[in-house]
C-alpha positions as a LaTeX table, in Angstrom:
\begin{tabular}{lrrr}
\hline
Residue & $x$ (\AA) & $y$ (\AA) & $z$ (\AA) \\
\hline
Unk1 & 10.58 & 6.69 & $-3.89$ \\
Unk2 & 12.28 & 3.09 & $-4.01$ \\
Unk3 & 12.79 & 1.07 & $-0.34$ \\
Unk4 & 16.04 & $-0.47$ & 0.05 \\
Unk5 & 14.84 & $-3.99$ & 0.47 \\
Unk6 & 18.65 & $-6.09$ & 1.01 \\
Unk7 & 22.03 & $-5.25$ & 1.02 \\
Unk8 & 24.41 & $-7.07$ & $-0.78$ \\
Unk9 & 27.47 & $-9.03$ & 0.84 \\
Unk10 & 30.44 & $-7.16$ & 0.64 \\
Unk11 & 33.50 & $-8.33$ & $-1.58$ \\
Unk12 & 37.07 & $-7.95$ & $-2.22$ \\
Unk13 & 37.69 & $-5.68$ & $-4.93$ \\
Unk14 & 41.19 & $-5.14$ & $-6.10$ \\
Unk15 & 43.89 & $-4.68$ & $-3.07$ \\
Unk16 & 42.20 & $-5.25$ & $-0.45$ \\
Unk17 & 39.10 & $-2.64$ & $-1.33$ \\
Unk18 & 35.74 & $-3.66$ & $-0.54$ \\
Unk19 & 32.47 & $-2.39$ & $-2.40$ \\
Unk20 & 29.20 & $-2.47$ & $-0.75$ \\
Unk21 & 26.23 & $-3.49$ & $-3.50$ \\
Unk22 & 22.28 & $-3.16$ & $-2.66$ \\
Unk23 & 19.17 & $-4.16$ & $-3.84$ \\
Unk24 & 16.39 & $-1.67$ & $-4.11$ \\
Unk25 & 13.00 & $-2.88$ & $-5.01$ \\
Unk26 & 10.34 & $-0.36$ & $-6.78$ \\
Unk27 & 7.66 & 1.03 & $-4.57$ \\
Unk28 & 3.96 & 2.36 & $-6.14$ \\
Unk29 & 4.19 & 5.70 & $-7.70$ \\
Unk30 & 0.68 & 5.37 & $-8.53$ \\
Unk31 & $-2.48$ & 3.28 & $-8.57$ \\
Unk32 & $-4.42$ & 2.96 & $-11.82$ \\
Unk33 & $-6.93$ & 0.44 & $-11.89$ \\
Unk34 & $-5.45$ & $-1.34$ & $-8.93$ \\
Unk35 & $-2.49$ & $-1.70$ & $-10.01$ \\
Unk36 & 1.19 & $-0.08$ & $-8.45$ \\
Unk37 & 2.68 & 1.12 & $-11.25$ \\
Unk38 & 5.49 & 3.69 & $-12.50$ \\
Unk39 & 5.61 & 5.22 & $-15.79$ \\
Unk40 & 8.82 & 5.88 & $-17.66$ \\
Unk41 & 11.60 & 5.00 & $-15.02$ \\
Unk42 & 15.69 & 5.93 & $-15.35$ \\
Unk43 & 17.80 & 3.52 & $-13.84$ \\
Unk44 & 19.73 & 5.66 & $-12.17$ \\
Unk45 & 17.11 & 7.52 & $-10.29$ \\
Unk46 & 16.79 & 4.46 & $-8.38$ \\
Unk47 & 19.82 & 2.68 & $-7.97$ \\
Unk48 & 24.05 & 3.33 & $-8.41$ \\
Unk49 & 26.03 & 1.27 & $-10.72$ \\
Unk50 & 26.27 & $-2.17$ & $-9.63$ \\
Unk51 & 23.41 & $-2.44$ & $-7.84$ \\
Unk52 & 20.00 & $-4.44$ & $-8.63$ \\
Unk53 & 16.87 & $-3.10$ & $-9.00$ \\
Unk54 & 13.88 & $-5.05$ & $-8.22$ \\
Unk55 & 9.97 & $-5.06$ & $-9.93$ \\
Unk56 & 7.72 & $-6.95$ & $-7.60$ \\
Unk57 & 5.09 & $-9.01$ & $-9.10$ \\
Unk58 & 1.52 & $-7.65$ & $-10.13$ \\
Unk59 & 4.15 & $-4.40$ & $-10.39$ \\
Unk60 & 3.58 & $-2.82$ & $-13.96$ \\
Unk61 & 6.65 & $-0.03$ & $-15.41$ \\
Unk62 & 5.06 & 1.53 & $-18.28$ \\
Unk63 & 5.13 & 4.07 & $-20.73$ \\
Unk64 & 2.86 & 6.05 & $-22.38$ \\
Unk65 & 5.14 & 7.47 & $-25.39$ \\
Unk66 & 6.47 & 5.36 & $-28.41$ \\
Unk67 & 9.59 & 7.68 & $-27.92$ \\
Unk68 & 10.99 & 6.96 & $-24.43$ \\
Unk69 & 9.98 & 3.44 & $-23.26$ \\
Unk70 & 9.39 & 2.09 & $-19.52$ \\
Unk71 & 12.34 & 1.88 & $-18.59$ \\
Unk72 & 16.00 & 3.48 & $-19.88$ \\
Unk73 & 19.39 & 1.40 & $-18.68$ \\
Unk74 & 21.77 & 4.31 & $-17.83$ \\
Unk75 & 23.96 & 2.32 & $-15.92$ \\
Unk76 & 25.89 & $-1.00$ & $-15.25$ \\
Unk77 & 23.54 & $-2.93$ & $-12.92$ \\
Unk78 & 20.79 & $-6.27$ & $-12.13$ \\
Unk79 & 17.22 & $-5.74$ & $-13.29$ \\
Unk80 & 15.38 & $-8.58$ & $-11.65$ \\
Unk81 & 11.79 & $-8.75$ & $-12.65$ \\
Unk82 & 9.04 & $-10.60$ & $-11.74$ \\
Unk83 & 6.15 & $-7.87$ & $-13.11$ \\
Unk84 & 5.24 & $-6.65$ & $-15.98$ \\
Unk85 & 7.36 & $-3.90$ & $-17.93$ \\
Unk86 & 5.65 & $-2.99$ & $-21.35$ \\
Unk87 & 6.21 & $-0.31$ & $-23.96$ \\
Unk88 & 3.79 & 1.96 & $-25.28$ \\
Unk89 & 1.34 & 0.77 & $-28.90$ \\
Unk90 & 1.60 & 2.83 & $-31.80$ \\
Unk91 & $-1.79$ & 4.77 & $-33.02$ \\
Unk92 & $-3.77$ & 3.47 & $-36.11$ \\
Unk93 & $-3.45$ & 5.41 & $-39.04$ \\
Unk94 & $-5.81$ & 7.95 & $-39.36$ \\
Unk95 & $-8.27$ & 8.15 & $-42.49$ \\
Unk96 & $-6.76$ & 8.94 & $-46.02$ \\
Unk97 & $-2.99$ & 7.60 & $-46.94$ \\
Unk98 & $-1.38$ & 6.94 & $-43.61$ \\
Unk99 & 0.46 & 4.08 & $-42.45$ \\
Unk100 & 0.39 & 3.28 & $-39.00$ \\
Unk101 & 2.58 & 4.31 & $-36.35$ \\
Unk102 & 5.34 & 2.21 & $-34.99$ \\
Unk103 & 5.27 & 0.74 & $-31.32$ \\
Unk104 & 7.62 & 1.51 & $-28.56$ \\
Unk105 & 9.99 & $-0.04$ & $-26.44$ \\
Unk106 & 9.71 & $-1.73$ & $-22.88$ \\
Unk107 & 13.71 & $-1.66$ & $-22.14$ \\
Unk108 & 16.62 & 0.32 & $-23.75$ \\
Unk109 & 20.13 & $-0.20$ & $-22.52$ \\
Unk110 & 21.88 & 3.26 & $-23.53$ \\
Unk111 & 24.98 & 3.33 & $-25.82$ \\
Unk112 & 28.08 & 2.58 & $-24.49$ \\
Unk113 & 26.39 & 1.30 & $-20.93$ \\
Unk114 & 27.94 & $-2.65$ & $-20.03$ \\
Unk115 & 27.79 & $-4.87$ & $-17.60$ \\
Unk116 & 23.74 & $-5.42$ & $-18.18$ \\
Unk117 & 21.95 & $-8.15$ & $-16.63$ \\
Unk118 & 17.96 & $-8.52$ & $-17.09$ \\
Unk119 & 16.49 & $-11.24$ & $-15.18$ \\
Unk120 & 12.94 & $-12.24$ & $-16.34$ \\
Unk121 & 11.05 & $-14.47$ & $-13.58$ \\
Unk122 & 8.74 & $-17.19$ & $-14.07$ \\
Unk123 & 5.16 & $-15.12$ & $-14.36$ \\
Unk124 & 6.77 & $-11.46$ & $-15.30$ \\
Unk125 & 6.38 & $-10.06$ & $-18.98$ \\
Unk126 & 8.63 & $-7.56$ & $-20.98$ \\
Unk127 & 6.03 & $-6.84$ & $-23.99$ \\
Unk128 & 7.13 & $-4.10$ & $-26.36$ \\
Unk129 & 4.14 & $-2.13$ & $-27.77$ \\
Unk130 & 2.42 & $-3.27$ & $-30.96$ \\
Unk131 & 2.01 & $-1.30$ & $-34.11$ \\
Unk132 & $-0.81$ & 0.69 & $-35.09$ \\
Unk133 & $-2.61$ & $-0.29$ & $-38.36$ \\
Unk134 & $-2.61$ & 1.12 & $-41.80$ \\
Unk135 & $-5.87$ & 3.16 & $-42.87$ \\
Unk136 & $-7.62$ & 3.29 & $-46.06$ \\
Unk137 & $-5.92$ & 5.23 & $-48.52$ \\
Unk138 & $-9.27$ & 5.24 & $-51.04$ \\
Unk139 & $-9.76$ & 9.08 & $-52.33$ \\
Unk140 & $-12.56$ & 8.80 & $-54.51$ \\
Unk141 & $-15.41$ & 9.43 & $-51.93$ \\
Unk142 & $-14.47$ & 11.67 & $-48.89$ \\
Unk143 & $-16.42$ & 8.69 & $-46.72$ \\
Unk144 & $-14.92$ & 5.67 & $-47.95$ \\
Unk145 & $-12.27$ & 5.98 & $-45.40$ \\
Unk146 & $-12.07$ & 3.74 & $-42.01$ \\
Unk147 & $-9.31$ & 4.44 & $-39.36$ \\
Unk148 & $-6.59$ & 1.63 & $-38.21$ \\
Unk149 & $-6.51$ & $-0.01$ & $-34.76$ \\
Unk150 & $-4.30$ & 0.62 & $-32.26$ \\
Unk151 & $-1.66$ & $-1.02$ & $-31.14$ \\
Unk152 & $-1.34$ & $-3.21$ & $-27.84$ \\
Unk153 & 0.18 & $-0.88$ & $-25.55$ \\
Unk154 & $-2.47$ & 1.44 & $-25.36$ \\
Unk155 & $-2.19$ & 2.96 & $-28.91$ \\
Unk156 & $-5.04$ & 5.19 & $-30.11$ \\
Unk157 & $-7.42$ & 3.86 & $-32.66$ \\
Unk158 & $-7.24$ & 6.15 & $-36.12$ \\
Unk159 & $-9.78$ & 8.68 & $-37.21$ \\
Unk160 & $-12.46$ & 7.54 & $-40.17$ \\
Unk161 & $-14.67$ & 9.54 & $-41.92$ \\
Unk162 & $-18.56$ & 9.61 & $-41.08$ \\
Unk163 & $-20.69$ & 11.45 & $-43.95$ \\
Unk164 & $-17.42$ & 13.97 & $-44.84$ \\
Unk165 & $-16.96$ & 13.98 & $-40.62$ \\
Unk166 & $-14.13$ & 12.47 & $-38.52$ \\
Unk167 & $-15.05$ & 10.20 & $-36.98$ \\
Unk168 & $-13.04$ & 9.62 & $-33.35$ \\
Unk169 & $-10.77$ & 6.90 & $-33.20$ \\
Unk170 & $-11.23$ & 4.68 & $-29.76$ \\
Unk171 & $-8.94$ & 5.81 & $-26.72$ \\
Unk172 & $-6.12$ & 3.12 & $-25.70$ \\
Unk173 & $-6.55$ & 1.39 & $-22.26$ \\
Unk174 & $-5.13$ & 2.01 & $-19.09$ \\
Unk175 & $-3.13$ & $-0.56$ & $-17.39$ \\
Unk176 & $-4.88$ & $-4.11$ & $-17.32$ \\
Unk177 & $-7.79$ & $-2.74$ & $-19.15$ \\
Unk178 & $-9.38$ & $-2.85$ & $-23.03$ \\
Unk179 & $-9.36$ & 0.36 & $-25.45$ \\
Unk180 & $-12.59$ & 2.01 & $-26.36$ \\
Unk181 & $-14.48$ & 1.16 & $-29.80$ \\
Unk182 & $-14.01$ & 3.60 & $-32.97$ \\
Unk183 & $-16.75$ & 6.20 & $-33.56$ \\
Unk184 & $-19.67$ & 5.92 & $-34.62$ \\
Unk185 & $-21.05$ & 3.47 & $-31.79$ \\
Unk186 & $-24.15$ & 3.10 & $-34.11$ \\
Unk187 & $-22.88$ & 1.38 & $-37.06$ \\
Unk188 & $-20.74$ & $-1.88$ & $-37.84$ \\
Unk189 & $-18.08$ & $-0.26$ & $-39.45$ \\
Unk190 & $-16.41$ & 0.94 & $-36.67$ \\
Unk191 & $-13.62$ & $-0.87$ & $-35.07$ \\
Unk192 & $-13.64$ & $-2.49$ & $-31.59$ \\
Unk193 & $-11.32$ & $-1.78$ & $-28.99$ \\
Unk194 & $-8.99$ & $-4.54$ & $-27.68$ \\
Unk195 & $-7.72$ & $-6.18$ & $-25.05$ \\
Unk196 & $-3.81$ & $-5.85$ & $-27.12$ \\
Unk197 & $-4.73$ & $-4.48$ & $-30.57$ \\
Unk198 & $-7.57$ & $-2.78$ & $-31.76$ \\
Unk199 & $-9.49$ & $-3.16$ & $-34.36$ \\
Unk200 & $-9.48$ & $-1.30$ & $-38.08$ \\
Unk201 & $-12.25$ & 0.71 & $-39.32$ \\
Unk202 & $-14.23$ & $-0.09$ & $-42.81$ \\
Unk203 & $-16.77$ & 1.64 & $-44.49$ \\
Unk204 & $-20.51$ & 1.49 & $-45.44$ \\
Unk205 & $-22.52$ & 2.98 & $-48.57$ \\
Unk206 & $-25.56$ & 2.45 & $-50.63$ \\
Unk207 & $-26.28$ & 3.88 & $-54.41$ \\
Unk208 & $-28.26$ & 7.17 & $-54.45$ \\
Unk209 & $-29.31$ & 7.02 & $-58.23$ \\
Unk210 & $-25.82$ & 7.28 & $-60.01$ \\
Unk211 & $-23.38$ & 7.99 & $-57.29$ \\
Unk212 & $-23.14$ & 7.22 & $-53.66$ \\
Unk213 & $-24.66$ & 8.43 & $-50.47$ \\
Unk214 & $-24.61$ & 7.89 & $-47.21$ \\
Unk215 & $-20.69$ & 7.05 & $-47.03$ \\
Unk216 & $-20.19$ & 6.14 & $-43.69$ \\
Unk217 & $-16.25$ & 5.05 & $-42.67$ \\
Unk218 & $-15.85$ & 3.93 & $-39.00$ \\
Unk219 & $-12.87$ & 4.38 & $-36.96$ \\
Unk220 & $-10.02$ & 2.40 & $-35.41$ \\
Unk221 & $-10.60$ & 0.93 & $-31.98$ \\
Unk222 & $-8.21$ & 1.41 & $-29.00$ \\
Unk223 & $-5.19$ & $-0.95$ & $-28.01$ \\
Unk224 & $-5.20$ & $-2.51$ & $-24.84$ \\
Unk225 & $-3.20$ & $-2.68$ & $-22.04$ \\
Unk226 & $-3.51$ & $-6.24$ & $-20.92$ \\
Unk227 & $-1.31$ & $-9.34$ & $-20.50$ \\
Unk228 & $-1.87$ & $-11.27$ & $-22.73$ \\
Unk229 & $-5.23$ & $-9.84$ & $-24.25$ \\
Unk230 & $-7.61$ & $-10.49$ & $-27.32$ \\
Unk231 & $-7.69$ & $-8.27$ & $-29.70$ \\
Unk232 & $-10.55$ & $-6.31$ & $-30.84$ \\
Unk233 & $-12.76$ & $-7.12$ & $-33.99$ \\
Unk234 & $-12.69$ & $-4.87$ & $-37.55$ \\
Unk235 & $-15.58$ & $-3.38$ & $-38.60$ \\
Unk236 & $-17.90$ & $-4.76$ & $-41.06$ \\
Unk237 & $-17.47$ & $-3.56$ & $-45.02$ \\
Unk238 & $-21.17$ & $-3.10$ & $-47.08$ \\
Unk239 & $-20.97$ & $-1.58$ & $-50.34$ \\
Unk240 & $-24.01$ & $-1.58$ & $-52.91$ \\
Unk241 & $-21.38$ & $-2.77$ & $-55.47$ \\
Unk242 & $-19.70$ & $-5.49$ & $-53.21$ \\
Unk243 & $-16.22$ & $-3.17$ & $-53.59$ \\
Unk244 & $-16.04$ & $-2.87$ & $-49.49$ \\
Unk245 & $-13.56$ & $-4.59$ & $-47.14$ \\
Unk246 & $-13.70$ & $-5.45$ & $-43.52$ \\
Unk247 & $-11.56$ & $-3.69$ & $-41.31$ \\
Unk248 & $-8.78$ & $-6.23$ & $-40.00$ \\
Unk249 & $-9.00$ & $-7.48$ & $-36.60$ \\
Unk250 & $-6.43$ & $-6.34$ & $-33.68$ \\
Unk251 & $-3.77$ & $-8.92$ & $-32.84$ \\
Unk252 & $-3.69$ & $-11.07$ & $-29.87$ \\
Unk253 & $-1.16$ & $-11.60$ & $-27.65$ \\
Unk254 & 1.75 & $-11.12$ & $-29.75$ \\
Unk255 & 0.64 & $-12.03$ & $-33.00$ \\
Unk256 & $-0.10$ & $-9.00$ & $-36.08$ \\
Unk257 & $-2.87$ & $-6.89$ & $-36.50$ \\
Unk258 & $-5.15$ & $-8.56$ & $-39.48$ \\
Unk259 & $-4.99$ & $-6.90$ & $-43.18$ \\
Unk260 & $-7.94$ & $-6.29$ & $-44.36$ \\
Unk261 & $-10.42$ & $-8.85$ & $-46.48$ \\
Unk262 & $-10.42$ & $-8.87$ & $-48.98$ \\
Unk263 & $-7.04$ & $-6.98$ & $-49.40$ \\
Unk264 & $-7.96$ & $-6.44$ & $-52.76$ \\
Unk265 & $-11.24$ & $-3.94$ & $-51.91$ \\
Unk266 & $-11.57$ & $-0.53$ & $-50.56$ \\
Unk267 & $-12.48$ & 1.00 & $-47.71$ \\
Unk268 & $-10.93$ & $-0.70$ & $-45.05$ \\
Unk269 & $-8.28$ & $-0.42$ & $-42.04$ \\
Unk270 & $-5.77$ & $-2.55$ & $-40.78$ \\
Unk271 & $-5.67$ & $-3.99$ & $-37.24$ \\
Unk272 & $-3.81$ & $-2.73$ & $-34.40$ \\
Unk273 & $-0.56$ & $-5.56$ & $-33.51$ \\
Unk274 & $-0.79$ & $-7.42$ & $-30.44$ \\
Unk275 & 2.39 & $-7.60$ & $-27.85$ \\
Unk276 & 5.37 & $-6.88$ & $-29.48$ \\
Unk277 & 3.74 & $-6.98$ & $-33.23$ \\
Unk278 & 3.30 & $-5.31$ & $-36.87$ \\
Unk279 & 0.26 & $-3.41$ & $-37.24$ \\
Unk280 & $-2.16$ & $-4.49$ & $-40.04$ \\
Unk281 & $-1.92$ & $-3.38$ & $-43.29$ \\
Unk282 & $-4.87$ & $-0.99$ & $-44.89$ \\
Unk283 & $-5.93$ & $-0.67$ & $-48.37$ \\
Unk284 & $-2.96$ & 1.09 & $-50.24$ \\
Unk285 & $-1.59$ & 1.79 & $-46.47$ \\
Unk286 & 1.19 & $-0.66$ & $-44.11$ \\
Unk287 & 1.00 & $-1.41$ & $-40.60$ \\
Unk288 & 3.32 & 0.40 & $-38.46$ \\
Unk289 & 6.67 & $-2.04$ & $-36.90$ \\
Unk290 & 6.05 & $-3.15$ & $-33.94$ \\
Unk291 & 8.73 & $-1.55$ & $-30.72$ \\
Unk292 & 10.95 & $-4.36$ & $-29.03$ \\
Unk293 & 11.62 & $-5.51$ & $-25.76$ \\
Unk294 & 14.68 & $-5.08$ & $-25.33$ \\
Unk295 & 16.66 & $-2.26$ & $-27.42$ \\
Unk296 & 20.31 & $-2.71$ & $-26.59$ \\
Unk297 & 21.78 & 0.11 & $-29.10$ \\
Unk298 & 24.47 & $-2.58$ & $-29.73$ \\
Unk299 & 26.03 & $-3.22$ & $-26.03$ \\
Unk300 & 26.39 & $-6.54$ & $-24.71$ \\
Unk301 & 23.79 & $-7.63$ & $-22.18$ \\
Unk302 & 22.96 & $-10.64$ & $-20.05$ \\
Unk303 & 19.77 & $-12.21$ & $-20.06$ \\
Unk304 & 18.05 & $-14.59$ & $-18.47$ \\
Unk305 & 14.67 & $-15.58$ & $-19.07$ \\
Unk306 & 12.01 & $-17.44$ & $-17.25$ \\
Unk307 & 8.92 & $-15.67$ & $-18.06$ \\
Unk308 & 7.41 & $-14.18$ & $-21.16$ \\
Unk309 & 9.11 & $-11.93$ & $-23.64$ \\
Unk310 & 6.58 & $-10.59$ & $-26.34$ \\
Unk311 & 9.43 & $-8.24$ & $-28.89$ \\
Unk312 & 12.45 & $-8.24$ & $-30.67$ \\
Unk313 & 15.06 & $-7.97$ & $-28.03$ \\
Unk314 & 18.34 & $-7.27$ & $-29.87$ \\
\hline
\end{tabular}
């Protein structure tokens, strides 16, 4: 439940009529890893129009879906921030010929709501979730397929393929905290999780007389869930031929996931975007877009920034 913190001074509105405005600031819903946090807040749960609503600092509102982000603007009102308010990362593309997924939102003002202000203190973030990276789209061996990272945000790494197996991709982080490596934990070619964006898979093989054997394609690794973060590193291509690529490396901060190298080989997985980033592209695959800070569905908003804005935010 939110604590009514201040009221507002009263002021004249009209003939004579006053209005009475207050400021409620967020209280824990939760604790993960230390942190208060609330997941996937509606304005008007919390506060009427006109009011302000208030996120303390070290407070985190995130979300855990690319389809609703932290927090949804329902009505006119102050969002003063001075915490951290981030969107969910989109998941790595999973083995085969699949792009990755796109990133979600931290803010979105709803159609036809004005009279928006966003205040961004000195020290707070608004960091829309980064996109998940492409995978390999090589069919000619059901191994030769690494999984994309996912994106900051917590976006799941993508599934690979382990000797005609999936192969797990790496779990996204919880708040202030790295995703898990790609599967399998014994071999290079899996992708590491990441502090924003995780790492793409790649893939390994060796010539068995004629053909191959022992096609091993490692998964994506985890996005992260921490401001700013490092990303995670792709896994390492071998082929007997030399026709391998790495897996690209996740995105820090807010820069895109890497493609992988040599873009022009198989076998590899694009990195997960950092902070309001693209996703990596894989071979014959794209990174998925990154989500934005701020989606304002084409109202007029005030803001005013002070702190760090990682995303698109018209």
């Amino acid at each position: 439940m939110p604590v009514l913190s201040t009221f507002g001074a009263m002021s004249a509105q009209g003939f004579g009529r006053l209005k009475l405005t207050k400021t409620v600031e967020l209280e824990s819903g939760a604790l993960i890893n230390g942190q208060s946090n609330l997941q996937e807040i509606t304005v008007s749960d919390y506060i009427n129009a006109g009011d302000t609503l208030v996120i303390p600092t070290d407070f985190w509102v995130w979300s855990d879906s690319t389809s609703t982000a932290a927090i949804t603007v329902d009505v006119p009102c102050i969002i003063q921030n001075s915490g951290k308010i981030i969107g969910r990362g989109g998941d790595g593309g999973n083995a085969g010929n699949n792009n990755g997924g796109a990133g979600g939102d931290a803010i979105v003002i709803n159609s036809g709501v004005s009279g928006v202000e966003i205040i961004n203190n000195s020290g707070a973030y608004i960091a829309a979730g980064g996109g998940g990276g492409g995978s390999s789209a090589e069919a000619s061996g059901a191994g030769l397929n690494g999984g994309g990272g996912g994106g900051s945000g917590g976006g799941s790494g993508g599934n690979g393929r382990y000797n005609n197996t999936n192969t797990t991709g790496g779990t996204g982080g919880i708040l202030n905290a790295s995703g898990s490596d790609g599967a399998p934990t014994d071999n290079s070619v899996r992708g590491r999780g990441g502090g924003s964006g995780g790492g793409g898979g790649s893939i390994y093989n060796v010539q068995s007389g004629t053909g191959y054997s022992n096609d091993r394609g490692g998964a994506g690794g985890g996005g992260g869930r921490i401001l700013t973060g490092t990303g995670g590193a792709g896994g390492t291509g071998y082929s007997y031929d030399g026709n391998a690529s790495n897996g690209g490396a996740g995105g820090s901060a807010n820069n895109v996931g890497g493609d992988i190298s040599p873009t022009t080989e198989k076998g590899g997985a694009g990195g997960g975007g950092g902070w309001g980033a693209a996703g990596g592209n894989g071979y014959q695959t794209t990174g998925g877009a990154a989500g934005k800070a701020i989606e304002d569905n084409g109202v007029t908003f005030t803001l005013t920034n002070n702190g760090t804005i990682y995303g698109a935010t018209t």
